[in-house]
C-alpha positions in Angstrom: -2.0 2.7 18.1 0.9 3.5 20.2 3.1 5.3 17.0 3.0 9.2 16.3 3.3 8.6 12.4 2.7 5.6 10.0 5.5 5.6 7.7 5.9 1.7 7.5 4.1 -1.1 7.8 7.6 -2.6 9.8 6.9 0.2 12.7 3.6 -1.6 13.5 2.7 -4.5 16.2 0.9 -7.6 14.9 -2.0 -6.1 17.6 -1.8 -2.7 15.5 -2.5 -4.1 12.1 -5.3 -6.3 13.7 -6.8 -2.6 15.4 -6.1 -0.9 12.1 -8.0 -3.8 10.0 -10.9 -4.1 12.7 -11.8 -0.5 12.7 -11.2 0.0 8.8 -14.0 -3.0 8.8 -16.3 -1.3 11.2 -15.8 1.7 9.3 -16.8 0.4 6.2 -19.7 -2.1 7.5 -21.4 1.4 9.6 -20.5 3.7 6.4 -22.5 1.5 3.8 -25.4 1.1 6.8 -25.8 4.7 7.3 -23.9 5.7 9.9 -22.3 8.8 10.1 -19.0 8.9 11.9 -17.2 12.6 13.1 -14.1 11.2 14.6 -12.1 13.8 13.0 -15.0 16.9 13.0 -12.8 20.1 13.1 -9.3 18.4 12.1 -7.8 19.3 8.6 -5.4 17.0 6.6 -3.0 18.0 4.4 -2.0 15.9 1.7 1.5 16.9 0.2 1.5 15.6 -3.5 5.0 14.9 -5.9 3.2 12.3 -7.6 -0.5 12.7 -9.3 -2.3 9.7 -7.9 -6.4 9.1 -8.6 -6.6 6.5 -5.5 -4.1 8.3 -2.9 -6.2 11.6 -3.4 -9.8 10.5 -3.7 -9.2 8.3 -1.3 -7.9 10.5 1.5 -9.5 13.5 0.9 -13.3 11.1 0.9 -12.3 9.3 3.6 -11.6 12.3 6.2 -14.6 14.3 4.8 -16.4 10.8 5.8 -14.9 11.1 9.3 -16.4 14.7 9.6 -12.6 16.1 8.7 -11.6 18.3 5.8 -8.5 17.6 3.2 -6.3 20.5 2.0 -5.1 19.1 -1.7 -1.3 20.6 -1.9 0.3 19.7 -5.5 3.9 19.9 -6.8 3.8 23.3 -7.6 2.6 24.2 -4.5 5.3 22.4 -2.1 8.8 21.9 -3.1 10.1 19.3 -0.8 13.2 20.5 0.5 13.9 22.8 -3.1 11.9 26.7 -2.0 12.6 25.6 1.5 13.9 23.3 3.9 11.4 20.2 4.6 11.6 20.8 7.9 10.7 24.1 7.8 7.7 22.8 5.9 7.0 20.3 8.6 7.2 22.6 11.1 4.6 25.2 9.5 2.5 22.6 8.7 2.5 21.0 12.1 1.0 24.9 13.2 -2.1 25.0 10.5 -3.4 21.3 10.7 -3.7 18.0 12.4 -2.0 15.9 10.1 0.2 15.6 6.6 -0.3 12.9 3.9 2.8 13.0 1.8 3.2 10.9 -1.4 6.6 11.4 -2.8 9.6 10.5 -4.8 12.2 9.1 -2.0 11.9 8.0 1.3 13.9 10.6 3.4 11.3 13.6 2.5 8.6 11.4 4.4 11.3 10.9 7.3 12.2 14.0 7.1 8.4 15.0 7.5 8.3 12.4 10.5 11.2 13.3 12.3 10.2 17.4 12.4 6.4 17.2 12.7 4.9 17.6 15.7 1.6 16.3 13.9 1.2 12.8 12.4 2.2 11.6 9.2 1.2 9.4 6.8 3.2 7.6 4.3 1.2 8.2 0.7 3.6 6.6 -1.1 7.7 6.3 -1.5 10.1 4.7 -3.2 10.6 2.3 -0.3 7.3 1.6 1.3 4.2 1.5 0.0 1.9 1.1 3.4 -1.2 2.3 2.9 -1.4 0.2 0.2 -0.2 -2.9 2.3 -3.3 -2.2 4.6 -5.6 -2.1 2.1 -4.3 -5.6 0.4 -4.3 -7.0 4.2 -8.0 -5.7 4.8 -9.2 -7.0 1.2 -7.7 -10.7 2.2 -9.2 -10.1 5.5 -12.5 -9.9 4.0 -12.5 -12.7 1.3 -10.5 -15.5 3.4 -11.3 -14.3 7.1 -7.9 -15.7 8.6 -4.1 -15.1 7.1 -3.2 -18.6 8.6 -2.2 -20.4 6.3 -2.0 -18.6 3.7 0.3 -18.1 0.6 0.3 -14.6 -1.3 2.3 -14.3 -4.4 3.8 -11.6 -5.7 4.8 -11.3 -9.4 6.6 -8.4 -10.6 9.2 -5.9 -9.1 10.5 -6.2 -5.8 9.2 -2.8 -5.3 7.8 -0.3 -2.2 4.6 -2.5 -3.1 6.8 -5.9 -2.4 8.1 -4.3 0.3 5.0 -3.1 2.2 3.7 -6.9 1.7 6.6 -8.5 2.8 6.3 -5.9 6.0 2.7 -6.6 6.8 2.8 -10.4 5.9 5.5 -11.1 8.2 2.9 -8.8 11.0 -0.3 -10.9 10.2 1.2 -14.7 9.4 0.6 -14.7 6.3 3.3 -16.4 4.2 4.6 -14.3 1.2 6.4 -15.6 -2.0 7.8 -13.3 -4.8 8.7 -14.0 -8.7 10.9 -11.7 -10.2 13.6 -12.0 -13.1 17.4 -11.7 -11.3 18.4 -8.5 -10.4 15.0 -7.3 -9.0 14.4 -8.9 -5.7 12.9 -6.8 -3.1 15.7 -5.1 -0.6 17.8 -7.7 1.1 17.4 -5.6 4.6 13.7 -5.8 4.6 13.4 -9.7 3.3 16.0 -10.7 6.3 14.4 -8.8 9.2 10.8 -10.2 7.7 12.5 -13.6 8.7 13.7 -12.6 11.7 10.7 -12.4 13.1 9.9 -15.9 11.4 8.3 -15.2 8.7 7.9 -17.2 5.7 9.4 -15.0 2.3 11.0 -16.9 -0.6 12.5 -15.7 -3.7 11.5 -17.2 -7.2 12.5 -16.6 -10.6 9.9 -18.5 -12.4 6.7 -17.5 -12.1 4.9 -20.7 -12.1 7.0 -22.0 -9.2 5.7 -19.0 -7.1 1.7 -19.6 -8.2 1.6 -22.7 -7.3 -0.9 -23.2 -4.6 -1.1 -19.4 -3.7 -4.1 -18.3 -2.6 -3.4 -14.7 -3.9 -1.9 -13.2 -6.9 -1.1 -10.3 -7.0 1.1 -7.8 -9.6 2.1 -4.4 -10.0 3.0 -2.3 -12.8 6.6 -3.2 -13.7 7.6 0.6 -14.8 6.5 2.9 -11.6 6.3 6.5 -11.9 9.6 8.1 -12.3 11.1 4.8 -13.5 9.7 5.8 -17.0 13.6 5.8 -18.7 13.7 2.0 -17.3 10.8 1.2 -19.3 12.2 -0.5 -22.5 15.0 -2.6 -20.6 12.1 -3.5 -17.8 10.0 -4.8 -20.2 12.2 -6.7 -21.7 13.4 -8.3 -18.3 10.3 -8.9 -17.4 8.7 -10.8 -20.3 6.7 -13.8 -18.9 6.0 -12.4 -15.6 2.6 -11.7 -16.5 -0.7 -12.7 -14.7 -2.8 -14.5 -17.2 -5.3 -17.2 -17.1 -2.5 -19.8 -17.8 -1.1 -18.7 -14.7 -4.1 -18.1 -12.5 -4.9 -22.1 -12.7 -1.8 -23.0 -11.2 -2.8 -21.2 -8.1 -5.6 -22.8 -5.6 -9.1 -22.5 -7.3 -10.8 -19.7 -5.2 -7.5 -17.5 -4.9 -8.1 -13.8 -5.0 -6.2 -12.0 -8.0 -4.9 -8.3 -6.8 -3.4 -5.5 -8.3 -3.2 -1.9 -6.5 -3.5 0.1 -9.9 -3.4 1.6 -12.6 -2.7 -1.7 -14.7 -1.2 -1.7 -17.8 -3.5 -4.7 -19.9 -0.9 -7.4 -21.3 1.9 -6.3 -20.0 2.0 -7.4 -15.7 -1.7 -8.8 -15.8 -4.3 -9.9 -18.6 -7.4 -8.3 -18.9 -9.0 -11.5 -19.0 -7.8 -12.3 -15.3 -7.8 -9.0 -13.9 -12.0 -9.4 -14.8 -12.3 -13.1 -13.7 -14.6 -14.2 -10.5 -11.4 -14.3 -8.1 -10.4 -10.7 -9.3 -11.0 -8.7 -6.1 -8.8 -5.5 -7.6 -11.8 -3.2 -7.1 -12.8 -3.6 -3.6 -9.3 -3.5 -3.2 -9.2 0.0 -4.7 -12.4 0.6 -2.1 -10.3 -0.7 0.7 -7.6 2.6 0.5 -10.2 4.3 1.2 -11.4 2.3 4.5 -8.0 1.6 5.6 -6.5 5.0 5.3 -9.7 5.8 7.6 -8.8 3.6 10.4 -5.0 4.9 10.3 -6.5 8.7 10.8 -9.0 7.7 13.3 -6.1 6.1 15.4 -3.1 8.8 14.7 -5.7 12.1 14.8 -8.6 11.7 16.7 
């Protein structure tokens, strides 16, 4: 990789998500056989936390103690973003202890803000724009079940969200062709959907959910209240009755689709439990994938 930081999946060449998805395959294939990898032996990670996450931390702090590396875990209460000091001041005595920061926040300028004053890499956990290391981990779990992305039709139902986002970014990258269903009003950013297309991607725009599965070879949902959103949750609900993947909805799509959803899932409200268990549920090895993907990225921005 030829970037300093990952803090969207927009940043990245079409040749850098195909390195990051080769060597988070490798990774995974030589982990499962055995192999022991120390690409990062003697490196430490620090993994700034706003947001509790089980996947973002297990994930990260596994997968660089898997690359012979160590994780510091440092929670709300111990970094204030930009609150008991500056976040570049925090950057900047960060980028003097260890190799690289994972940050998982609220809003997108305290990873920027990381970015633009570490002179270590950094890795987007998680904001409310971008989503990325999630993205890679959808791309590489695709990967896996269809071997190509030509061709292919991924669906999104829910809120055009950091999740949307991220997808939209790393479809455009790979060919893949990327549909959303949403109710009016919550359409992924207009900036993000009109650069995907400038580089001639495929992103349409439904509001009826049906439409959008038609033919998809993925589904795939989010929760439709993320964290911090939790005073939305009543009038989200509402807007987003029917936008749920079911069974009913499932066989609209093409019979071996993949069914995804990057977790925690609320049961009957943006996916059954009936579908989210079915034989073209891959939601699991998706989970698995954070782990293998975030590896790659480390292995490329800190070794």
């Amino acid at each position: 990789m030829d970037h300093t930081h990952l803090v969207s999946l927009a940043e990245l060449s079409s040749e850098e998500h195909f390195e990051i998805l080769e060597l988070a395959r490798n990774l995974k294939l030589e982990s499962r056989a055995g192999v022991r990898h120390d690409m990062l032996a003697g490196k430490t990670l620090a993994m700034v936390f706003q947001k509790p996450s089980l996947r973002t931390r297990v994930s990260f702090e596994t997968g660089m103690w898997q690359l012979g590396g160590h994780a510091i875990y440092l929670g709300p209460s111990d970094i204030k973003l930009g609150q008991r000091e500056t976040t570049e001041d925090i950057a900047l005595n960060l980028s003097r202890f260890v190799d690289g920061i994972m940050a998982r926040v609220f809003e997108h300028k305290s990873i920027a803000d990381l970015a633009a004053h570490s002179t270590i890499p950094v890795i987007n956990g998680l904001c409310d724009t971008y989503h990325p290391c999630q993205g890679l981990a959808d791309l590489l779990t695709i990967w896996e079940k269809k071997r190509t992305f030509e061709g292919l039709t991924l669906t999104f139902i829910g809120d055009g969200n950091n999740v949307a986002h991220s997808l939209i970014n790393g479809s455009a990258k790979v060919g893949m062709d990327f549909r959303i269903a949403c109710p009016e009003g919550f359409e992924p950013n207009e900036t993000i959907v009109r650069s995907a297309r400038g580089l001639g991607a495929s992103v349409e725009i439904f509001h009826d959910p049906k439409e959008a599965a038609s033919g998809a070879d993925v589904l795939y949902t989010d929760v439709w209240v993320s964290m911090g959103q939790e005073t939305d949750a009543s009038s989200k609900q509402n807007a987003f009755e029917g936008f749920t993947i079911d069974e009913s909805l499932v066989s609209l799509a093409h019979n071996d689709a993949i069914i995804l959803h990057c977790l925690p899932a609320h049961y009957d409200e943006e996916i059954s439990y009936g579908a989210s268990r079915s034989p073209g549920s891959a939601i699991f090895d998706q989970a698995e994938n954070r782990m293998h993907a975030q590896k790659a990225v480390m292995a490329l921005l800190m070794a």
